[in-house]
N, C-alpha and C positions, 0 to 999 in steps of 0.2 A: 504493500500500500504506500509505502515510501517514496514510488519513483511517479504517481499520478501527480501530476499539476494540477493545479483549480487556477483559474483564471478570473477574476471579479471584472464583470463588466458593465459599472452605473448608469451609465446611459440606456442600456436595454434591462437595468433592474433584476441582472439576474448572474449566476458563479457557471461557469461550465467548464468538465475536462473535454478535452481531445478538441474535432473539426467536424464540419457536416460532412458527410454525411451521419459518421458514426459520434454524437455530439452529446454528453451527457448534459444534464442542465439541474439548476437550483432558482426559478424563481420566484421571485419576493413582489412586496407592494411597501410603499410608503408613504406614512399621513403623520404627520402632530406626534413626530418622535417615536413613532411605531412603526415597528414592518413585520409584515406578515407574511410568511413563507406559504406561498399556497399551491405549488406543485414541483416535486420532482419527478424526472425520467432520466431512465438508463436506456438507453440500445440493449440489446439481446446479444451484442459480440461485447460487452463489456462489463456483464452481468456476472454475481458471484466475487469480482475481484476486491470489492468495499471502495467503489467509488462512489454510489451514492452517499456512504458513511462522512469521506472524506468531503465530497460536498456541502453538507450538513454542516459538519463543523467547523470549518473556511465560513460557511454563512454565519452562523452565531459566534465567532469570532471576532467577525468583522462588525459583526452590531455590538455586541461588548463595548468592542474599541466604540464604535462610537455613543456609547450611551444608549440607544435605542431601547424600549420596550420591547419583547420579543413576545411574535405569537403566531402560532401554524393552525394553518387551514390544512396543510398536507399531513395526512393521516403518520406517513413516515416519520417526519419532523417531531411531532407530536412524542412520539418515544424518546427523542433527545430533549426534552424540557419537561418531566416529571421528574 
């Protein structure tokens, strides 16, 4: 899980490893110091390896850093914040 990249990219509001076609993704919403992580995908060639993991938390890392409220509409998400 070491050698996955996550890439944050603000302007489209959302973290992804790899390229399209095969493009995993983490995105979010943001209002009044709050983002809400409301869907992840994996590709099926990248599945199993703990990249959606690693996206996960690249995402709430990055809201840490900046203060953010944190809150999942994505079912996955929602495991990482109990």
């Amino acid at each position: 899980m070491n050698d996955i990249t996550v890439v944050h990219q603000p302007e489209q509001l959302r973290f992804i490893v790899g390229s399209a076609p095969d493009q995993a993704m983490l995105e979010y919403r943001l209002a009044n110091k709050t983002i809400n992580f409301h869907h992840t995908f994996v590709p099926p060639s990248m599945r199993g390896k703990g990249v959606a993991e690693k996206l996960v938390r690249a995402g709430l890392s990055w809201a840490n850093e900046q203060q953010l409220t944190t809150e999942a509409s994505c079912s996955y998400v929602q495991k990482f914040l109990r």
